[in-house]
C-alpha positions in Angstrom: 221.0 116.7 -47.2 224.5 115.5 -45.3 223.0 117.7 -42.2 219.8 116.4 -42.1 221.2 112.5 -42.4 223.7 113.4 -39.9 220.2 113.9 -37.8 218.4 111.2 -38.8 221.5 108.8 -38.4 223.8 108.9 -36.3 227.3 107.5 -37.5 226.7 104.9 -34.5 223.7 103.2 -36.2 225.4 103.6 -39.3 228.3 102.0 -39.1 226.0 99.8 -36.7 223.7 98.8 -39.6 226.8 97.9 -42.1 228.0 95.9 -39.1 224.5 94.4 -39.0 224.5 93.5 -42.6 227.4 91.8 -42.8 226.5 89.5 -39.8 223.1 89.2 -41.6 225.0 86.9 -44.5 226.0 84.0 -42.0 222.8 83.8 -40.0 220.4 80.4 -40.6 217.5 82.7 -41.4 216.5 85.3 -44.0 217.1 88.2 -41.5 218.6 89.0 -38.5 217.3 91.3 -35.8 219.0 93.4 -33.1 218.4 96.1 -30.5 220.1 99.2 -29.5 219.5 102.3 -28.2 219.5 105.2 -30.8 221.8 107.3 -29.0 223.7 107.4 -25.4 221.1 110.5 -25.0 218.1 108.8 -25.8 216.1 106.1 -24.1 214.3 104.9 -27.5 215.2 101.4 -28.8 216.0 101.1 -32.4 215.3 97.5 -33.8 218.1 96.8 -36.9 216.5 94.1 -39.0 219.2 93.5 -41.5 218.6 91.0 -44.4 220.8 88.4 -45.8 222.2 88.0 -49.4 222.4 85.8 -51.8 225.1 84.5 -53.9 222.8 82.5 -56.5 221.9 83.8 -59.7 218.6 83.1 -60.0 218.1 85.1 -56.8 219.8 88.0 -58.7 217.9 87.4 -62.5 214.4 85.7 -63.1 215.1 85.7 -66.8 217.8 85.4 -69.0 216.8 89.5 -69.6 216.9 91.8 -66.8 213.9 90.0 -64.9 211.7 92.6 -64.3 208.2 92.3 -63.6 205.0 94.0 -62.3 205.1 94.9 -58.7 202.8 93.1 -56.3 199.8 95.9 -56.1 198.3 94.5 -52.9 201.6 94.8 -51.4 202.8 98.3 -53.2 199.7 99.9 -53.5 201.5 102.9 -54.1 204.4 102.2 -56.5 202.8 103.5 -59.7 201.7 106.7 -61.2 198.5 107.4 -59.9 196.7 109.0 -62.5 197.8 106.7 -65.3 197.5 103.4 -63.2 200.9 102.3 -64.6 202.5 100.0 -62.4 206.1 100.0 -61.4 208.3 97.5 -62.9 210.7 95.7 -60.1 213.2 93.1 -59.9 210.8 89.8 -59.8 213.9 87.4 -58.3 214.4 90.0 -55.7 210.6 90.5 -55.3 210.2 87.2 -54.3 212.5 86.8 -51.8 210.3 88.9 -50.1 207.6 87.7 -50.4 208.8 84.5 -49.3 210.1 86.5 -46.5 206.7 88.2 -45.7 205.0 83.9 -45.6 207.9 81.8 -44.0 209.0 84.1 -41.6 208.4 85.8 -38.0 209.2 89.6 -40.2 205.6 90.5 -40.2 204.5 89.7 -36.3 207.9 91.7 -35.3 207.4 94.4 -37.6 203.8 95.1 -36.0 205.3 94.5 -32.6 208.1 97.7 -33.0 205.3 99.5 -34.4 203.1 98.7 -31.6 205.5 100.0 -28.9 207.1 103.2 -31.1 210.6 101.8 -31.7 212.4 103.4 -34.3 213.0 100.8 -37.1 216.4 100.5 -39.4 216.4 98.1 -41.9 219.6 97.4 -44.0 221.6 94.8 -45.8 224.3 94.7 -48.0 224.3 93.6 -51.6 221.3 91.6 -52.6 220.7 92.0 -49.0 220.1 95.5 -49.0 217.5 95.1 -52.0 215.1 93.4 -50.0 215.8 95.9 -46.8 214.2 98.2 -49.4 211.8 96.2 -50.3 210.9 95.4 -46.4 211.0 99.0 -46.3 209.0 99.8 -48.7 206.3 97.7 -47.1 206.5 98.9 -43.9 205.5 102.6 -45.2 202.6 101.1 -47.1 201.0 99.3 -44.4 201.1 101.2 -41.5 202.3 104.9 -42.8 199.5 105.1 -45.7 197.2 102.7 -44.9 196.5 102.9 -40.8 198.2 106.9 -41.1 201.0 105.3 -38.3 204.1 108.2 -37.7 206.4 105.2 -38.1 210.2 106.5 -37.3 211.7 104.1 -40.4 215.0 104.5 -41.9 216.6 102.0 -44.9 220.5 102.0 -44.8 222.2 99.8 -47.8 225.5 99.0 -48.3 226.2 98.2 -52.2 222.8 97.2 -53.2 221.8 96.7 -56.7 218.8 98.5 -58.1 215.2 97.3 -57.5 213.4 98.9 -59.7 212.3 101.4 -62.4 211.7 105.6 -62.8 207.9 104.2 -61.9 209.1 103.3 -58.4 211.5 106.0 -58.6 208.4 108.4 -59.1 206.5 107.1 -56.3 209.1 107.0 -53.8 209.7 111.0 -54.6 206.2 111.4 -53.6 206.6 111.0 -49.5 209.6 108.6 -48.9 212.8 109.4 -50.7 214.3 110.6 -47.3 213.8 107.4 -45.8 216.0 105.3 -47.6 219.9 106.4 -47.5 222.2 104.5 -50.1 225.8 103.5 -49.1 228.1 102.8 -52.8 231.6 102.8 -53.1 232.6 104.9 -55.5 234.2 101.6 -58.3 231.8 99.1 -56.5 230.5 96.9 -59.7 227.1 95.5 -57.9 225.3 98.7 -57.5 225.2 98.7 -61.4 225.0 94.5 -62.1 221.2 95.4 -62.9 221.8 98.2 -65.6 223.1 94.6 -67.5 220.8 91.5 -68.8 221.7 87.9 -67.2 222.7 87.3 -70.7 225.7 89.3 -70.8 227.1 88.4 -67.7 226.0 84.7 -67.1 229.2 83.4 -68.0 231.1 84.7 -65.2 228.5 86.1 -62.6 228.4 82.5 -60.8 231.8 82.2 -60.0 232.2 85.9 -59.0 229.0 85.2 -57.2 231.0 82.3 -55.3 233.9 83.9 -54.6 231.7 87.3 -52.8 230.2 83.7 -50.6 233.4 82.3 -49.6 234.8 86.1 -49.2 232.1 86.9 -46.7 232.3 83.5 -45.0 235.8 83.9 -44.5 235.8 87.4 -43.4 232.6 86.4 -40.9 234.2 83.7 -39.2 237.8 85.5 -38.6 235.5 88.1 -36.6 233.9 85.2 -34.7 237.2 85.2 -33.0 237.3 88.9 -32.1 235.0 90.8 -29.8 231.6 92.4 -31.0 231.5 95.2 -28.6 231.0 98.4 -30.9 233.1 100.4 -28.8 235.6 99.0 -30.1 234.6 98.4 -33.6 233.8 102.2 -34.5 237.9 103.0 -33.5 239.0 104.5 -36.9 241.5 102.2 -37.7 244.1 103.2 -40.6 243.4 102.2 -43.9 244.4 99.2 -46.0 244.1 98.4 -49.5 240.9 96.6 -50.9 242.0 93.1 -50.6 241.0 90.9 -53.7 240.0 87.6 -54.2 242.1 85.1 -56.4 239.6 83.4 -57.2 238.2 85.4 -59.8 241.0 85.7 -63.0 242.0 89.0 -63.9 240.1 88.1 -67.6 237.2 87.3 -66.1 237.0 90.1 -64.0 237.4 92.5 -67.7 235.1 90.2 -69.4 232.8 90.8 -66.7 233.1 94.6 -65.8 232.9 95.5 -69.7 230.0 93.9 -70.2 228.1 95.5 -67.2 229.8 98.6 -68.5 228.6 98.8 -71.9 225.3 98.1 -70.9 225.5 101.3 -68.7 226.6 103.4 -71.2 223.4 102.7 -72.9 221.2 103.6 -69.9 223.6 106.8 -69.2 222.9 108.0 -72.7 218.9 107.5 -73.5 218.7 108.8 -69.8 221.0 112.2 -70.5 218.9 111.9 -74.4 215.7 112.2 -72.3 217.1 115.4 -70.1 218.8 117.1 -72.8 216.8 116.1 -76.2 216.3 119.7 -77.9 220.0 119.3 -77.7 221.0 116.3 -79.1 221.8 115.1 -82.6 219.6 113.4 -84.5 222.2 110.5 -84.3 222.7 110.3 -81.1 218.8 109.6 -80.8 218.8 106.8 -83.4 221.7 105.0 -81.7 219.6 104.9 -78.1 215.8 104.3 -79.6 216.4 100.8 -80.8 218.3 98.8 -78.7 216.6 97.4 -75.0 217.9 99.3 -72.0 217.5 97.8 -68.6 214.5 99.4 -66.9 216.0 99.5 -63.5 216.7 103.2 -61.6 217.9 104.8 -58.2 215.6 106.2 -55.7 216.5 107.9 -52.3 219.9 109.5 -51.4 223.0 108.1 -52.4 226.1 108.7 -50.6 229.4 108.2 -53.0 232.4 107.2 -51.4 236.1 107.5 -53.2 238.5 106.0 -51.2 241.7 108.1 -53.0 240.4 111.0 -52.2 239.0 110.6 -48.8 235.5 111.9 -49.4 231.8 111.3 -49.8 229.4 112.6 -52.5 226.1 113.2 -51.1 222.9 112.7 -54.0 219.2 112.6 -54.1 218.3 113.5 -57.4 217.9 110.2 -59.3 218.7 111.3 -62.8 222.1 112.4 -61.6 222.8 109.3 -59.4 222.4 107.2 -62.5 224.5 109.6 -64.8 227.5 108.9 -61.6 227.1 105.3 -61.2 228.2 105.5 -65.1 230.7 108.1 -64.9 232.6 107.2 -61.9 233.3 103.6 -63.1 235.5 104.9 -66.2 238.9 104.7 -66.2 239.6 108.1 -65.3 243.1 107.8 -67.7 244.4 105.9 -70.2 247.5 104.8 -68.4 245.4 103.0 -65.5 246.0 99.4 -65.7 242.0 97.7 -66.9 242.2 94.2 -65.1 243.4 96.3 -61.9 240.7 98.4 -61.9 237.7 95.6 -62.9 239.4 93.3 -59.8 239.3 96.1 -57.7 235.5 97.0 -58.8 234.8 93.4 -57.5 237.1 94.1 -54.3 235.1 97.0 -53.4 231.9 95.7 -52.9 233.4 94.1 -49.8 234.9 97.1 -48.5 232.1 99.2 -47.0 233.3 98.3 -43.2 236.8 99.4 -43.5 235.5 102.4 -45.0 232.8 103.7 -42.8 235.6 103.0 -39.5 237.1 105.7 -41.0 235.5 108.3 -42.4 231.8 109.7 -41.5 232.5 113.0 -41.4 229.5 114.7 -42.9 230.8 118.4 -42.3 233.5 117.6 -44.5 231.0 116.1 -47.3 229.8 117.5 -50.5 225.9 117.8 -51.7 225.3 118.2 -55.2 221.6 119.1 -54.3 223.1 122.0 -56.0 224.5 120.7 -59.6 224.9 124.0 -61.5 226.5 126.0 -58.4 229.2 122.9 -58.0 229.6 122.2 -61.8 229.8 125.5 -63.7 231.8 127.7 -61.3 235.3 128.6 -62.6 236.4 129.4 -59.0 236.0 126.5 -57.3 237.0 126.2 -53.9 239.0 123.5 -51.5 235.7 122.0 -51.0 234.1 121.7 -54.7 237.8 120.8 -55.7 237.1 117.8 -52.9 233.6 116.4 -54.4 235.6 114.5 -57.4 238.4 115.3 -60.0 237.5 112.8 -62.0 234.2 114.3 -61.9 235.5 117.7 -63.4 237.3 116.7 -66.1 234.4 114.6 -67.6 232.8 116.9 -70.2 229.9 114.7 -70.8 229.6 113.6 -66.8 229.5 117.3 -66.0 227.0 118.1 -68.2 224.6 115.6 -68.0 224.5 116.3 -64.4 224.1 120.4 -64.8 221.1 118.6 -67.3 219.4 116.5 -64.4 219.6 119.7 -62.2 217.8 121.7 -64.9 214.9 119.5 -65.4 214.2 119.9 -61.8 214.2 122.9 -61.8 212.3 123.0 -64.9 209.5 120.7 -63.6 209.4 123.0 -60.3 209.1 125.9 -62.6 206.0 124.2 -64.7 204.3 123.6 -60.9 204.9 127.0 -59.7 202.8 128.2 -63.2 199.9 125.3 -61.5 200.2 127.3 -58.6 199.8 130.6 -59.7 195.9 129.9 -61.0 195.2 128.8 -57.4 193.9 131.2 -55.0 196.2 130.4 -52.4 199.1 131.7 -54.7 197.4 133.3 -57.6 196.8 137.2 -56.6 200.6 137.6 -55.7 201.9 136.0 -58.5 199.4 137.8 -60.9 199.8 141.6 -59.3 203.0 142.0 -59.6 204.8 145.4 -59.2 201.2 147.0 -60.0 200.4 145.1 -63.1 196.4 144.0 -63.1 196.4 140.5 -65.1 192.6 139.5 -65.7 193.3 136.0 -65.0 190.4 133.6 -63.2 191.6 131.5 -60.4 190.6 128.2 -60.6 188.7 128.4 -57.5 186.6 131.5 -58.6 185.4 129.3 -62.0 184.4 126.6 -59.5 182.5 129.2 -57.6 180.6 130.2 -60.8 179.5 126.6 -61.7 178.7 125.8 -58.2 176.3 129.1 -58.1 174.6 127.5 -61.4 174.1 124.3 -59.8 172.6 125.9 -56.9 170.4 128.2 -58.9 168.7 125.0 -60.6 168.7 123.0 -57.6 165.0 124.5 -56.7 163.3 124.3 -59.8 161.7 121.7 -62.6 165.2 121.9 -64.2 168.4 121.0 -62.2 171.7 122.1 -63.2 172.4 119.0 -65.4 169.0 119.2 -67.6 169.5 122.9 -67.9 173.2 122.6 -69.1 171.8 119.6 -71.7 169.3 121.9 -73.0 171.2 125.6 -73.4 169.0 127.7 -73.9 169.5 130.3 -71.6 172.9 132.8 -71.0 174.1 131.2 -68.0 174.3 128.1 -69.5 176.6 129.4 -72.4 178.7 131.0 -69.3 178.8 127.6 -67.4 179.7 126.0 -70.7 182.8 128.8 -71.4 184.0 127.8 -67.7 183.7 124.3 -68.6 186.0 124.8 -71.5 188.0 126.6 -69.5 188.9 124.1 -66.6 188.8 121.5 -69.1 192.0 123.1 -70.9 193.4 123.4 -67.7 193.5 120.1 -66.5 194.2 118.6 -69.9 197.3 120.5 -70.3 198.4 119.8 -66.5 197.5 115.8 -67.3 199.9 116.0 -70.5 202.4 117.8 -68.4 202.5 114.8 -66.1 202.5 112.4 -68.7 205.5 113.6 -70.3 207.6 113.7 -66.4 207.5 117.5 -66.8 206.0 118.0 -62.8 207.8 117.4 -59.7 207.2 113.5 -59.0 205.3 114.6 -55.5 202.6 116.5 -57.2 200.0 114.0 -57.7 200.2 113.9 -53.7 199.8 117.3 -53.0 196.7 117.0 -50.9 195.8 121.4 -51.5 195.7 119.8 -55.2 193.8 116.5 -55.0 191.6 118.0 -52.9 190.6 121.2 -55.6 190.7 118.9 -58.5 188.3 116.5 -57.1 185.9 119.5 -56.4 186.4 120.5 -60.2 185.4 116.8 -60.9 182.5 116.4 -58.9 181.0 119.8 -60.6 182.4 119.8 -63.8 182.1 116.1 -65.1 178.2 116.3 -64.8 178.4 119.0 -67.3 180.8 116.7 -69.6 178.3 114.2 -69.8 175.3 116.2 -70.2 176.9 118.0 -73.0 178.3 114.6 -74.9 174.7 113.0 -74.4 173.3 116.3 -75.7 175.1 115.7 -79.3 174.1 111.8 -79.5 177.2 110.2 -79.8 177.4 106.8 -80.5 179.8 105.1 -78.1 179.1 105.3 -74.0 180.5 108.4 -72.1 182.9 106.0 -70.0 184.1 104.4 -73.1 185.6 107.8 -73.8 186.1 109.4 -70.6 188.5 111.9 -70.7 192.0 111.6 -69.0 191.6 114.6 -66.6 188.8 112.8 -65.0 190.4 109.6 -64.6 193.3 110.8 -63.3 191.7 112.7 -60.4 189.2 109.7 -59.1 192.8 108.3 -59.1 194.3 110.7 -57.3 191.4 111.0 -54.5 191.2 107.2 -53.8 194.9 106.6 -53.5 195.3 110.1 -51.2 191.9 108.6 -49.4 193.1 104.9 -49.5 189.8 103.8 -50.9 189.4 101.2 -53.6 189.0 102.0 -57.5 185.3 102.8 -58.2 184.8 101.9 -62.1 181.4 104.0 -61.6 182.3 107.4 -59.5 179.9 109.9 -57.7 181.3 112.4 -60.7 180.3 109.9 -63.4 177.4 107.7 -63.1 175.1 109.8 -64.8 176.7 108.0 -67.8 175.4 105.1 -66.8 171.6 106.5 -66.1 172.0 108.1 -70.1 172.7 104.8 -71.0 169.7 103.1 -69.6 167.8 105.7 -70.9 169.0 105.3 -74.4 167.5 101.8 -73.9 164.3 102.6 -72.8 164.1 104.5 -75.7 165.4 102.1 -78.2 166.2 98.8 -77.0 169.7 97.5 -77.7 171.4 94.8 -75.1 169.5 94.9 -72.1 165.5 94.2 -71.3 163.4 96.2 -69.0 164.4 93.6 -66.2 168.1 94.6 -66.6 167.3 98.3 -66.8 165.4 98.5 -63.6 168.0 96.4 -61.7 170.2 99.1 -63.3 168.2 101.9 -62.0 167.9 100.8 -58.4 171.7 99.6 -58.3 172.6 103.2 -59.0 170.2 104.7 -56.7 171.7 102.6 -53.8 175.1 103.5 -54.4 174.0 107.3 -54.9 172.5 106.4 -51.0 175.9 105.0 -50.3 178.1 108.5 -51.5 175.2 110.6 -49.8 176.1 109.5 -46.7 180.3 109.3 -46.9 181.7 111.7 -44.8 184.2 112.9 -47.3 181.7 113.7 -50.2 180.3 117.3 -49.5 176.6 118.0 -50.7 177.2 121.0 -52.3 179.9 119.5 -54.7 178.0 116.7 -55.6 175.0 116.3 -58.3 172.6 112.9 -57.7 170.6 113.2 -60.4 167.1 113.0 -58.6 165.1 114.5 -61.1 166.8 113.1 -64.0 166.2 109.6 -62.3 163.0 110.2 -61.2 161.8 111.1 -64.7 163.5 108.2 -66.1 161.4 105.5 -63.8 158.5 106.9 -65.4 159.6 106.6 -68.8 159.5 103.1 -68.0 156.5 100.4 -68.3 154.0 101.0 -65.7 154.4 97.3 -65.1 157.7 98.3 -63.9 157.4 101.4 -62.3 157.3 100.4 -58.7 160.7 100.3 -57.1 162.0 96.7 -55.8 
């Protein structure tokens, strides 16, 4: 992960972007924009926007809770999970801001101008400042990445930003973006984990320590005003000084303050480890996390530690694990350390990101932890394991929670390679082993059978649908056993999902998408015609299974297309409901089911003619329409 950062940014535009997002906080507007070239050996402009902070609490909290709220969905189209339609949950103080920024500002027509003429875009801020980078970020991908399929070259660089939002967003950002955003955080810095606390808890003292960050900044801003901004200069290493602190904030304020956020935390750490480790734990240990609110807020991207005693980084992009470290590394890592030292300096830090990064960027000399159980579990460490954090090692609970967050990814990775191996592209290897024959069907070869029944019936009095409703012949009892066979599938896959046991990018997986929407475009014909053949009582879509929910979702947020509540899989529903009223009038007259009829036969004529709906998939109900119109009245026969 360090290597590929080290391509993506170079330490110039990193140190640039902290140097950015620092001027950012005394600028008159809500950003500040600047250009530079990305590299002495390229010609390409990068464009830095770099958003400022804010050192008001309601900019921080919309509630006296943690202020969460529903994303903006025409914004975020894509921060949910897809086949549940469950929105991500976000900051809503910090959410606004942006979209204030998004009305009141020049951001959008600058954004579209850089995209325009292929500059490379880096987006940063620090503190609040670098929430709303992400945000900004975050749009940017949605409106020209997914929705006009723009290669934008985007990066997101915070320094000591607090957390945005929840494992929804977290989810979605795994899908296709994690890479792009790259988190700066001192290893004690106390803002990166403000939001794991309500207002309520730190309300007392969060204005004044709000304050004092203000005048801190504005002080440290203007003493630069005197000095000369050429970066040359500014990226000399310079040696390092101890983390100044302000007076203004009393040493039992600052404890009063740090405890707080910290036993909030230690809440989050545990129901978070609970959740990776729960065949394990005690029956205690689960009551003591199930009743007591936890904030809802989560990391997403990389995350780049940095321990200023021990003179390295921690490089991390697996969520679960940056959440167990923003706990771990902001305990006292002995009982002899003195506490209202270490809470003032865990206010200190989060203004001393520059002084770090003029130092030390030296990613060869970094340490991943992409690899948990390799770092963690070895007895014979060496120099550099030793280097990625003492404190780190001697934390029992730290050093397995972590060797836990590693193990459910590779658990879930395990669970998709088992997806995989029932599709023909990886199936036959996985399945004839060292000589072993396993008579196993690929999912493909099923949807083979059901397509040749479809085709079979597509000639005759009797289409595939009718025949199915009916069974009475043997290839309708072998259509019917593959029904039940990809219907077991898919379930199983959906509950997998449900439970976070699949890698977060698999809903995206276009070779998937595109094979389970051929399964629902053949198989949910059959569904219906086989819950209309045993008269229930309720209608079809009332009930609609999960597994075909999920994959409409799927294909219209892979495809970018609306949410049909009618699909070219299900309407059929909605034609056995008319008929059920021709047949026995219940809520609608013969007006309503003739408007019905011809409302569904023009949006069959719409589907027939989309591009991305292949004939042979698809059944449209021809005969089973036709026959209905003449069940009808003669009086209303005749089409409008």
């Amino acid at each position: 992960m360090a290597e590929s950062m080290a391509q993506d940014l170079s330490d110039e535009l990193i140190r640039a972007a902290q140097f950015q997002s620092m001027e950012a906080h005394k600028h008159s507007q809500q950003y500040k924009k600047h250009g530079m070239a990305s590299s002495s050996s390229s010609r390409m402009e990068v464009l830095i926007f770099a958003f400022k902070g804010s050192w008001e609490v309601e900019d921080w909290y919309a509630d006296d809770d943690f202020g969460e709220t529903d994303v903006d969905h025409n914004l975020f189209p894509s921060l949910q999970r897809i086949g549940e339609g469950r929105l991500a949950k976000v900051n809503k103080a910090f959410l606004q801001r942006f979209q204030d920024l998004l009305t009141n500002s020049r951001f959008r027509m600058e954004v579209e101008k850089a995209v325009k003429e292929g500059n490379k875009i880096l987006l940063t801020g620090h503190s609040s400042g670098g929430a709303i980078a992400s945000f900004a970020t975050l749009w940017i991908l949605e409106e020209y990445a997914r929705k006009q399929r723009i290669q934008v070259p985007i990066h997101c660089v915070t320094f000591g930003s607090p957390l945005i939002g929840d494992r929804n967003l977290s989810h979605a950002v795994r899908r296709n973006w994690a890479a792009r955003f790259t988190h700066f955080v001192m290893e004690h810095d106390i803002v990166p984990r403000l939001m794991l606390a309500p207002k309520i808890s730190v309300q007392e003292h969060l204005p004044n320590i709000l304050k004092s960050f203000q005048q801190k900044v504005n002080t440290k801003v203007n003493s630069d005003d005197q000095k000369s901004h050429k970066f040359p200069k500014f990226f000399h290493p310079t040696p390092k000084k101890p983390v100044p602190r302000d007076q203004s904030v009393k040493a039992d304020q600052a404890v009063t303050f740090f405890e707080n956020v910290m036993i909030k935390a230690s809440i989050v750490a545990r129901r978070a480890a609970f959740d990776l480790m729960e065949p394990t734990s005690s029956l205690t240990e689960k009551l003591s996390v199930d009743y007591v609110k936890v904030s809802p807020y989560r990391p997403f991207g990389t995350y780049v530690f940095h321990n200023r005693d021990e003179s390295q980084q921690l490089v991390v992009n697996n969520p679960n694990a940056v959440l167990q470290l923003l706990f771990y590394f902001l305990q006292l890592t002995n009982e002899h350390q003195n506490l209202a030292d270490f809470a003032l300096n865990s206010l200190a830090e989060s203004l001393s990101y520059e002084e770090e990064l003029k130092n030390r960027l030296q990613w060869q000399n970094s340490v991943d932890l992409k690899d948990l159980n390799g770092h963690l579990l070895t007895h014979d460490r060496t120099k550099s394991d030793a280097a990625s954090n003492k404190a780190l090692f001697e934390l029992v609970k730290a050093k397995w929670c972590l060797v836990a967050a590693e193990e459910a990814e590779n658990r879930k990775k395990e669970n998709e390679k088992l997806i995989d191996a029932s599709m023909r592209k990886y199936g036959p290897k996985q399945m004839r082993s060292e000589g072993t024959q396993i008579e196993k069907k690929i999912i493909e070869d099923i949807l083979d059978e059901i397509r040749e029944y479809k085709e079979k019936h597509s000639n005759g009095n009797t289409d595939y649908y009718e025949a199915f409703k009916l069974q009475d012949q043997h290839d309708d009892f072998i259509a019917n056993i593959n029904r039940l066979v990809m219907a077991k599938l898919l379930d199983v896959i959906i509950e997998m999902l449900m439970r976070e046991d699949l890698p977060d990018g698999f809903e995206g997986r276009k070779e998937w998408v595109d094979l389970v929407t051929e399964f629902r475009r053949l198989v949910e014909p059959l569904d219906i015609a086989n819950y209309y053949r045993h008269s229930k009582g309720n209608g079809y879509m009332e009930v609609r299974p999960k597994r075909y929910k999920f994959t409409q979702r799927w294909y219209e947020h892979l495809n970018v297309t609306g949410f049909e509540s009618i699909s070219e899989s299900s309407f059929m529903a909605e034609v056995e409901e008319l008929k059920k009223e021709v047949e026995e009038p219940r809520k609608k007259t013969l007006e309503e089911v003739k408007a019905g009829l011809e409302s569904i036969e023009k949006q069959v004529q719409k589907w027939i003619f989309d591009e991305k709906i292949p004939e042979k998939d698809v059944f449209w109900g021809e005969s089973t329409i036709s026959k209905l119109w003449k069940e009808l009245p003669y009086d209303h026969h005749n089409r409008s």
